[in-house]
C-alpha positions as CSV (number, residue, x, y, z in Angstrom):
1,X,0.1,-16.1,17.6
2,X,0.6,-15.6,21.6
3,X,0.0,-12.8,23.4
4,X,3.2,-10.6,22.2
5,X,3.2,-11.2,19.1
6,X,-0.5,-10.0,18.9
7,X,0.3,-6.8,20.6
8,X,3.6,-6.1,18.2
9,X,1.1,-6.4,15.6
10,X,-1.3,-3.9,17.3
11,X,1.2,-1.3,17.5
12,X,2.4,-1.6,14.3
13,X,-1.5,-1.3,13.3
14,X,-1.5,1.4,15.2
15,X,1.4,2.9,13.6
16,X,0.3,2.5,10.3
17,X,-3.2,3.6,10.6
18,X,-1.9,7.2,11.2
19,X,0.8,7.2,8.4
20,X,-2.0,6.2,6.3
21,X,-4.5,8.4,7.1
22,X,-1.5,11.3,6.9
23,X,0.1,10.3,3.7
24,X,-2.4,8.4,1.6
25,X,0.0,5.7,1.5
26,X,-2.7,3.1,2.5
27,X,-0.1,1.7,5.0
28,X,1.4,-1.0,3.1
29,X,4.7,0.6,2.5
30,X,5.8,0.5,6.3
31,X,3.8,-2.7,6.8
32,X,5.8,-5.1,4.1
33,X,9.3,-4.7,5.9
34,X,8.0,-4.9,9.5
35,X,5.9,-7.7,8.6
36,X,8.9,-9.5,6.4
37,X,10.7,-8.8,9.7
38,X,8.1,-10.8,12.3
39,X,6.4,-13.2,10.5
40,X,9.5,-16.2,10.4
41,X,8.8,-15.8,14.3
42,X,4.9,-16.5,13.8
43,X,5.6,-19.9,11.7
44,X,5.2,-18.6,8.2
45,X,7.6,-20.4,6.5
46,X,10.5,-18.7,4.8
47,X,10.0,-18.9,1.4
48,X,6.6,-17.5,1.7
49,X,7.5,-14.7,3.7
50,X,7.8,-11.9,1.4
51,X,4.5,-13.2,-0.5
52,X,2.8,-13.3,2.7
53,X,4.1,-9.8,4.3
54,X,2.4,-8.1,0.7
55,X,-0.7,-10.5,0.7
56,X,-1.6,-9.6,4.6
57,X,-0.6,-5.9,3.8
58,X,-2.4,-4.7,0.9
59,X,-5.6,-6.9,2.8
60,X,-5.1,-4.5,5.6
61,X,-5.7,-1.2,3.5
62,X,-9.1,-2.2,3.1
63,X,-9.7,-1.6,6.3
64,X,-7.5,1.3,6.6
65,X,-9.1,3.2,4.0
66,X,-12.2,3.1,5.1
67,X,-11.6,4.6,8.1
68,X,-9.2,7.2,6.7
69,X,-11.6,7.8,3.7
70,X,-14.4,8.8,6.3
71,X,-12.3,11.7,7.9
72,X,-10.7,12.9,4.6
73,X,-14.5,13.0,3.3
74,X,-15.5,14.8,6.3
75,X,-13.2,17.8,5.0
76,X,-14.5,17.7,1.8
77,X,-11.1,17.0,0.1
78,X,-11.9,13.8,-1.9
79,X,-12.4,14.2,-6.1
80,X,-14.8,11.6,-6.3
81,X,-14.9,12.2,-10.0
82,X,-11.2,11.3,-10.2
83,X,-11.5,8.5,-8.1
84,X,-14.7,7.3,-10.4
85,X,-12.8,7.5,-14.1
86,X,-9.7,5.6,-12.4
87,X,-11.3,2.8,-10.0
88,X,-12.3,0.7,-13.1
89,X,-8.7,0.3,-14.3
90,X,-7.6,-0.1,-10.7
91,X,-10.0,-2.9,-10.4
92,X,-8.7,-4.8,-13.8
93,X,-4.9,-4.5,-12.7
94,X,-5.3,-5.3,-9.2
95,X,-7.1,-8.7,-10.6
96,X,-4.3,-9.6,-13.1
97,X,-1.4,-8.4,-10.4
98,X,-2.3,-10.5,-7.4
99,X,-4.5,-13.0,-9.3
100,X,-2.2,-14.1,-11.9
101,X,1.3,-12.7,-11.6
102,X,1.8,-12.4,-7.7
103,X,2.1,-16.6,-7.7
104,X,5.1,-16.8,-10.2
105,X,7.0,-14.2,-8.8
106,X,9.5,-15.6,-6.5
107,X,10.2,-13.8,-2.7
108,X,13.5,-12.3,-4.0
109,X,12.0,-11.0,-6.9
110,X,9.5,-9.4,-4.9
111,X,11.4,-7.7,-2.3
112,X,13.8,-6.1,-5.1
113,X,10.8,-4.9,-7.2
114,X,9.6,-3.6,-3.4
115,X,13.1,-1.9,-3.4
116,X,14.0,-0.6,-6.7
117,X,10.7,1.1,-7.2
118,X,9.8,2.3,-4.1
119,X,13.3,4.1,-3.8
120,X,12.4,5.5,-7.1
121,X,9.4,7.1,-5.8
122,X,10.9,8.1,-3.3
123,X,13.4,10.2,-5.0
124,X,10.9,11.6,-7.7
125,X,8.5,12.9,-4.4
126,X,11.4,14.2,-2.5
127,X,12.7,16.5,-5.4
128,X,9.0,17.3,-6.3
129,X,7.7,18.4,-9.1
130,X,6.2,22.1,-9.7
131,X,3.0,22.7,-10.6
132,X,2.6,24.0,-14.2
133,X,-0.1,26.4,-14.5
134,X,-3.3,25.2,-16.8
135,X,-2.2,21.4,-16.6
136,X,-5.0,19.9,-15.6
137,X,-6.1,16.0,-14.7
138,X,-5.9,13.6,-18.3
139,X,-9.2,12.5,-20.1
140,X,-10.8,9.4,-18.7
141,X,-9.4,7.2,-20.8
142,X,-5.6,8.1,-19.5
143,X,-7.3,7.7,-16.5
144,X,-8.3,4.5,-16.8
145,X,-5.1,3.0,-17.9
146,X,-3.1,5.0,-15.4
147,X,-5.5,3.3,-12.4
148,X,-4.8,-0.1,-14.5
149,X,-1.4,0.3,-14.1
150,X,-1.4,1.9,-10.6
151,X,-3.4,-1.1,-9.6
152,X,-1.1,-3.7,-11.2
153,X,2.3,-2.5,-9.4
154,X,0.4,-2.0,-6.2
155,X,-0.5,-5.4,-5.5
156,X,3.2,-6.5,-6.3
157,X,4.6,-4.2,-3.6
158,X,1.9,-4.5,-1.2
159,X,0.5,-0.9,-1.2
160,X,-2.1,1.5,-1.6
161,X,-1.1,2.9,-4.4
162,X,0.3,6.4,-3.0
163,X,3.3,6.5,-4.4
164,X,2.2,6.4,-7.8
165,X,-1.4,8.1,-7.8
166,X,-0.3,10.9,-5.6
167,X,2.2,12.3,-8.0
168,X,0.1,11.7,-11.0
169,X,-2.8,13.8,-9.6
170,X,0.4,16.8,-8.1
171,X,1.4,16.5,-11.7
172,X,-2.5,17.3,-13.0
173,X,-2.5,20.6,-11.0
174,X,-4.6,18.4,-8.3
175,X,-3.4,20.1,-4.7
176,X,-1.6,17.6,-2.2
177,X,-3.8,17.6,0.2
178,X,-6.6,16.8,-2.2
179,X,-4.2,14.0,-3.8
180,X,-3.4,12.7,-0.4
181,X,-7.3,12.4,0.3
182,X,-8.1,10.9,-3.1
183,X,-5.5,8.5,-2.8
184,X,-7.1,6.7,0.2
185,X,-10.3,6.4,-1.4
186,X,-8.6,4.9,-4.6
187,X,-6.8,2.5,-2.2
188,X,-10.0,1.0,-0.9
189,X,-10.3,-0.3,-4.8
190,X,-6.5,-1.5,-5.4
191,X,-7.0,-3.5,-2.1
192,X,-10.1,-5.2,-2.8
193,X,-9.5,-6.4,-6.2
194,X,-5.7,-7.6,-5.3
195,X,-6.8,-9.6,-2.1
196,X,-9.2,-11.4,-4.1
197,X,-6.8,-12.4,-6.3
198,X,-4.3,-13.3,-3.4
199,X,-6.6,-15.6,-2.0
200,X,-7.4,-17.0,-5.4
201,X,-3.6,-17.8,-6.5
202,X,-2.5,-19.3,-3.1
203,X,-5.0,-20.9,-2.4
204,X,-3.8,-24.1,-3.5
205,X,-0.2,-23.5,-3.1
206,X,0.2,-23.3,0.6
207,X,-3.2,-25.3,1.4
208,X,-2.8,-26.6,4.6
209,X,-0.7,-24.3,6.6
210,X,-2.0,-22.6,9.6
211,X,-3.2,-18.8,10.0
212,X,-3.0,-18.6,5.8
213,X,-5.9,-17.8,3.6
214,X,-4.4,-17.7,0.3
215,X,-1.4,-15.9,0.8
216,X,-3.0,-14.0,3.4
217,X,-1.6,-14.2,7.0
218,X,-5.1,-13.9,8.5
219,X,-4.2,-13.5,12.4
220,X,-2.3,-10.4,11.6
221,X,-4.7,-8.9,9.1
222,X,-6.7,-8.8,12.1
223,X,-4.6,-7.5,14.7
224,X,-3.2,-4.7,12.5
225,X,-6.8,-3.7,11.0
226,X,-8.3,-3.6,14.3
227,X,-5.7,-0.8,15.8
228,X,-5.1,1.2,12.2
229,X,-8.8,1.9,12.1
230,X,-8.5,3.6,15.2
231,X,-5.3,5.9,14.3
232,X,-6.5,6.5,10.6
233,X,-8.3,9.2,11.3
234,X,-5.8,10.8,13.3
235,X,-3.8,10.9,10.7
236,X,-6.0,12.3,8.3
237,X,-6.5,15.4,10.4
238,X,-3.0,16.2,10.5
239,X,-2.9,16.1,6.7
240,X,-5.1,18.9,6.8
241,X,-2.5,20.8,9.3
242,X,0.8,20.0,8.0
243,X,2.4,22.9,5.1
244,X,2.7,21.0,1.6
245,X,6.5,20.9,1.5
246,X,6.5,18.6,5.0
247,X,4.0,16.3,3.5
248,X,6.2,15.9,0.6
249,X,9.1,15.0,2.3
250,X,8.0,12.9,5.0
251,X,6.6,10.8,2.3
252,X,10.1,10.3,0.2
253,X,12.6,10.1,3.2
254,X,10.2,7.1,4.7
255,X,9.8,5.8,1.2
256,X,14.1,5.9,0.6
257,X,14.3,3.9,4.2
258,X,12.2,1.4,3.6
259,X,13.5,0.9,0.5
260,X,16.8,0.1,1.5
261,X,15.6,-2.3,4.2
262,X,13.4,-4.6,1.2
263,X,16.9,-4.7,-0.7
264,X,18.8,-6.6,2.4
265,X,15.8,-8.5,2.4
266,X,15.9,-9.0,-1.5
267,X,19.8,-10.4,-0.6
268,X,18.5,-12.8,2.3
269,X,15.8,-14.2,0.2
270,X,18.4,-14.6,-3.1
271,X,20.9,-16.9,-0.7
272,X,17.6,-18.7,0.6
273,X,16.7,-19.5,-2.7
């Protein structure tokens, strides 16, 4: 990487740390497109693109959550016990996701997946969902399979895991802010287990070419973890700040963007294919 693509990659680090630390988002869902975007101009080749913009940017969120974590745990608006009963489950489907399915799924498939779903959440946050008085948070066992799951689609979009595991706490009575916070703690988990199984699956498939661990596009993991440490917490103050209804729709209008972008990129990668 030269000197300017290092510094796009710093400001979009930058960028990203705050999102994540505001929305709980773990960062992923602005980093796949921009990074789909850059890296055919940093020599990744093209039909690892998409595997390698999800692969680098759910590795990211480990760092990202940390950071973000700290200040949300600071305010004392973390439910560890939540974040306990659905980190197991998160663990097992973020293994089988980017260990064993990520490989066979082809870039197209991807980026539409990417699309469909996170245009879907998008729409389900942006309408909202009101809170139903005495609903509470499911027994651990739901819990468990709900992290399992939450885990599993994660590390095929390249995400924290936000889009699903805030609106299944909102839905439990859990207040957004608290959801936001628990949501980058839970995202710590989904990125760990799924970048372990990044590096396991491609490890062998694109052996050999430069800046890639596994399907892991290690100079920008760097560049973009060292700036969205920085703006995390940033974010994660403003969470505290901002009303519940802004939260709520900055989330589904950047979600319904984004989405839109991966499906052009869903077309490109079809015709490459």
């Amino acid at each position: 990487m030269d000197l300017l693509s290092i510094a796009s990659m710093l400001v979009l680090g930058g960028a990203v740390g705050f999102m994540a630390g505001l929305l709980g988002i773990g960062g992923g869902m602005l980093l796949v497109p921009f990074m789909t975007l850059l890296f055919p101009f940093f020599g990744v080749p093209a039909q690892w693109v998409v595997h390698a913009a999800i692969a680098t940017s759910m590795t990211t969120i480990i760092f990202t959550s940390m950071s973000s974590v700290r200040a949300h745990h600071a305010k004392r608006a973390i439910r560890w016990d939540i974040v306990m009963a659905m980190a197991p489950g998160i663990v097992l489907g973020g293994l089988l996701s980017g260990g064993a399915v990520f490989a066979h799924v082809g870039g197209a498939g991807l980026a539409l997946f990417f699309a469909l779903f996170v245009g879907y959440s998008g729409i389900r946050m942006f309408q909202g969902r009101n809170q139903v008085e005495g609903r509470v948070m499911p027994g651990r066992p739901v819990m468990f399979a709900a992290g399992t799951g939450i885990g599993f689609i994660s590390g095929l979009v390249g995400a924290g895991g936000g889009f699903l595991s805030v609106p299944f706490m909102v839905r439990g009575n859990v207040p957004v802010h608290n959801a936001v916070a628990t949501s980058a703690a839970l995202g710590f988990f989904i990125a760990v287990a799924n970048s372990v199984g990044y590096i396991y699956s491609g490890f062998t498939v694109v052996s050999g070419q430069p800046g890639m661990l596994g399907y892991i596009y290690w100079p920008a993991l760097l560049a973009v973890s060292a700036a969205s440490v920085i703006t995390a917490p940033l974010g994660a103050k403003c969470a505290h700040s901002l009303p519940v209804s802004t939260l709520r729709r900055v989330f589904a209008c950047f979600l319904m963007v984004l989405a839109a972008y991966m499906l052009y990129q869903a077309v490109m990668q079809y015709r490459l294919g």
